[in-house]
Residue frames as a rotation matrix with the C-alpha (Angstrom) as fourth column:
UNK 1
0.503 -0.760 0.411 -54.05
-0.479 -0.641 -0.599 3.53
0.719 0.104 -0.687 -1.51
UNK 2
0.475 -0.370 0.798 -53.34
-0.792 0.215 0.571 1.49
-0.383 -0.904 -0.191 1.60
UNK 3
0.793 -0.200 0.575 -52.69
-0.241 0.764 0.598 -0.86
-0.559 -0.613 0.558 -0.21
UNK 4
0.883 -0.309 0.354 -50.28
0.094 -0.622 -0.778 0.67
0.460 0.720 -0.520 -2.59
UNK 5
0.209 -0.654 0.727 -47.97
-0.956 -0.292 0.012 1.78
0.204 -0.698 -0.687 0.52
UNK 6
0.387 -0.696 0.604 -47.92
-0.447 0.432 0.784 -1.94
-0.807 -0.573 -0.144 2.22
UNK 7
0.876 -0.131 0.463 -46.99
0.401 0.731 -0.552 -3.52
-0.266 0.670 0.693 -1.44
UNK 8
0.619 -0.782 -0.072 -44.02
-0.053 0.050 -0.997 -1.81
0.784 0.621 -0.011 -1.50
UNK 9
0.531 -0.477 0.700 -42.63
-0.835 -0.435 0.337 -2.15
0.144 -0.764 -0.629 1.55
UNK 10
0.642 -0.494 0.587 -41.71
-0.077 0.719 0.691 -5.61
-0.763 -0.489 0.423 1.25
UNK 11
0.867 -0.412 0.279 -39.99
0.131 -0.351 -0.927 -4.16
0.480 0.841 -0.251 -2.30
UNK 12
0.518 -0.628 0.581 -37.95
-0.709 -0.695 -0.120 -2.04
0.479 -0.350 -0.805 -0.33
UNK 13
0.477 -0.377 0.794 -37.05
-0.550 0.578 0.604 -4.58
-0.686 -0.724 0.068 2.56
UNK 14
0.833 -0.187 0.521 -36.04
0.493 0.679 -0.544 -7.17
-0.252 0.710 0.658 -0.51
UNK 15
0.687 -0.700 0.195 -33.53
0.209 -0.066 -0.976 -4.47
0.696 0.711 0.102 -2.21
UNK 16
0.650 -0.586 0.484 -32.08
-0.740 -0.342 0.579 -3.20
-0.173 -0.735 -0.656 1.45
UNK 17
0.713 0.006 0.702 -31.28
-0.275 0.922 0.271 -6.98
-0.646 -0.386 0.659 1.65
UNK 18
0.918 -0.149 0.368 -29.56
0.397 0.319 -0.861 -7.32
0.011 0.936 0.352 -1.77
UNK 19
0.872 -0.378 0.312 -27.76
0.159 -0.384 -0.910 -4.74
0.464 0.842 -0.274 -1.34
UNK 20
0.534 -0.379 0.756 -26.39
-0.756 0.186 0.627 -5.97
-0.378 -0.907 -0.187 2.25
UNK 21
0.675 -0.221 0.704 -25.78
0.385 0.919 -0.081 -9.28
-0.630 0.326 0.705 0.76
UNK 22
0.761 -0.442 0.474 -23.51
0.489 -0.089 -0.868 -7.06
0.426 0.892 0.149 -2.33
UNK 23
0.445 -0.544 0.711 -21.60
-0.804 -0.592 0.049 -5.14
0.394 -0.594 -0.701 0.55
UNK 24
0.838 0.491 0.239 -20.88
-0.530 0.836 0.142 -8.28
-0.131 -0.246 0.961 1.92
UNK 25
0.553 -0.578 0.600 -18.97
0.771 0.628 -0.106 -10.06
-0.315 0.522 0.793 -0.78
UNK 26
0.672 -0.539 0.508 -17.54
0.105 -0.610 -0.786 -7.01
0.733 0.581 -0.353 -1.78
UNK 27
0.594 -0.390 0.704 -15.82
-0.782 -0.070 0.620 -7.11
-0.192 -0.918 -0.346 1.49
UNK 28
0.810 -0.426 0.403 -15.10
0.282 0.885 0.369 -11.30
-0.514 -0.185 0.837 1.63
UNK 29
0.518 -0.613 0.596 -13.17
0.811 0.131 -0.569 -10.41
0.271 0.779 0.566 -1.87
UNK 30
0.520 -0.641 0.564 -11.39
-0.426 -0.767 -0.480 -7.36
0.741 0.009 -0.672 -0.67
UNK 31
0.542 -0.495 0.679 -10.44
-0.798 -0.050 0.601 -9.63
-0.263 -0.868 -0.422 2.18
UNK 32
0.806 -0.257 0.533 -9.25
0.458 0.841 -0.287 -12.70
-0.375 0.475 0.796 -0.27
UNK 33
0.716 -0.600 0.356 -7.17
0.391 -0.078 -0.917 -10.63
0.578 0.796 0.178 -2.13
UNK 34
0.655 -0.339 0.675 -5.62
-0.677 -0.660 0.326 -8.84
0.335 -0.671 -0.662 1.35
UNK 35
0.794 -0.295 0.531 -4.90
-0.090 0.808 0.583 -12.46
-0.601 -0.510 0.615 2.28
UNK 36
0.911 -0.279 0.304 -3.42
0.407 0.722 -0.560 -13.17
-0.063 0.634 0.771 -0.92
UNK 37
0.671 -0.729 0.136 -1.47
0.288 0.087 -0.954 -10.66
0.683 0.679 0.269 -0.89
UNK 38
0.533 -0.447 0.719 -0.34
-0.790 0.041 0.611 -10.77
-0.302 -0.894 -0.331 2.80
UNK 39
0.781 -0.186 0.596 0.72
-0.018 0.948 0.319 -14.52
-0.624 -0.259 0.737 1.52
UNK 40
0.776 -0.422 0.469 2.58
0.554 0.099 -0.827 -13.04
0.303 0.901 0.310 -1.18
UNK 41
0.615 -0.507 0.603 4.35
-0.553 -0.823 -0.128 -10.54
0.561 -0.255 -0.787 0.59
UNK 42
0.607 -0.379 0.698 5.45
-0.445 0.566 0.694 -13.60
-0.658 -0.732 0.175 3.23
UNK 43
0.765 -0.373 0.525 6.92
0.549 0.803 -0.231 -15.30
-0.335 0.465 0.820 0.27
UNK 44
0.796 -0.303 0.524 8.81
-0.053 -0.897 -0.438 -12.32
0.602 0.321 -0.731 -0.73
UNK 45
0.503 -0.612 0.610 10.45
-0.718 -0.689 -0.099 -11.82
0.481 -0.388 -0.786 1.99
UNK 46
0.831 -0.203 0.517 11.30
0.024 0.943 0.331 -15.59
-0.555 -0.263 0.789 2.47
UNK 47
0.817 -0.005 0.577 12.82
0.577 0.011 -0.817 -15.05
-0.002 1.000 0.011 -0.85
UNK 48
0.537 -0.625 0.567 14.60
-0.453 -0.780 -0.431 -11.83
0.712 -0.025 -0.702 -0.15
UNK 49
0.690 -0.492 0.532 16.04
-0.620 -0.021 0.785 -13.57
-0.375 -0.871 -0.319 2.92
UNK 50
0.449 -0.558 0.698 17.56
0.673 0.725 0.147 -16.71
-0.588 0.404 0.701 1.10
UNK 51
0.494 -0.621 0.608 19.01
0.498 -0.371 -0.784 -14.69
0.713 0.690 0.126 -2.06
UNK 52
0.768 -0.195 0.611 20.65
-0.556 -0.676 0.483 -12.70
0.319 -0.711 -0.627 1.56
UNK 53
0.820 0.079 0.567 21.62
-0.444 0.713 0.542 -15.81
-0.362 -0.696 0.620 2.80
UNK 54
0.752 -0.276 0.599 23.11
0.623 0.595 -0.508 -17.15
-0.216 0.755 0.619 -0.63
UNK 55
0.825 -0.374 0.423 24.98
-0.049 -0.794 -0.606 -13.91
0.563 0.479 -0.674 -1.03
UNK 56
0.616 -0.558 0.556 26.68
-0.783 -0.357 0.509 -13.72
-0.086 -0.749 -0.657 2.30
UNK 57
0.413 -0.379 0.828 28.08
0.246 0.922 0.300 -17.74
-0.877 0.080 0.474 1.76
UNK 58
0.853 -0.176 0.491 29.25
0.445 -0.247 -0.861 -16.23
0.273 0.953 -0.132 -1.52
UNK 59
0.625 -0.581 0.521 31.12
-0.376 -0.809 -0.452 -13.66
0.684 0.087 -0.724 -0.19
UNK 60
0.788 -0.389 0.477 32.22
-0.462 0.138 0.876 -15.36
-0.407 -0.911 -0.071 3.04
UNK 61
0.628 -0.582 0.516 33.63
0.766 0.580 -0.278 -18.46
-0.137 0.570 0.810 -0.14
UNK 62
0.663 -0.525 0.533 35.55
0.357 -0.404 -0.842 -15.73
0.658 0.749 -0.081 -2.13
UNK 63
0.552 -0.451 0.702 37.20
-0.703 -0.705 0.100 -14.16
0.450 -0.548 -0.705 0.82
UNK 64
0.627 -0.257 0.735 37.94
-0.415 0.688 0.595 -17.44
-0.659 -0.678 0.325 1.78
UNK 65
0.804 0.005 0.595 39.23
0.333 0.825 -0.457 -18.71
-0.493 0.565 0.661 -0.84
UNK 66
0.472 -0.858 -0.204 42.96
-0.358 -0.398 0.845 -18.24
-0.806 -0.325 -0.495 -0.91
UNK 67
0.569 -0.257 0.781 43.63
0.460 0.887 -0.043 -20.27
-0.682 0.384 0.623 -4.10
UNK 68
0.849 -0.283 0.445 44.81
0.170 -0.652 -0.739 -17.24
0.500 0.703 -0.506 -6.23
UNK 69
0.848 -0.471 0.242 47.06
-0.464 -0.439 0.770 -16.62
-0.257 -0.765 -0.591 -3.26
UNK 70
0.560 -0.473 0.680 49.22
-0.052 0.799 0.599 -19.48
-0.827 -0.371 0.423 -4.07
């Protein structure tokens, strides 16, 4: 029986391990995709700023632009 008890302890110790090692990566990949979409969100709002940017120079042209005037 004794030795029953130490043959499974190194069972046990083996799946603890595994299942550290599956926490883990389940983590790396929850932090890959956080990145990704921290990197997406930065582009976004690059994006949103230029189509801002592009607008105002629009509007500033049309207001400027006096040719109808004439």
């Amino acid at each position: 029986m004794v030795n029953d008890i130490d043959d499974n302890f190194p069972d046990e110790t083996n799946e603890n391990s595994s299942d550290e090692g599956t926490d883990n990566n389940s983590l790396k990949g929850t932090s890959l995709a956080e990145k990704q979409a921290q990197e997406q969100a930065q582009k976004n709002l690059l994006a949103r700023k230029r189509i801002d940017e592009l607008r105002e120079k629009k509007r500033l042209k049309d207001l400027l632009d006096d040719s109808e005037d004439w």
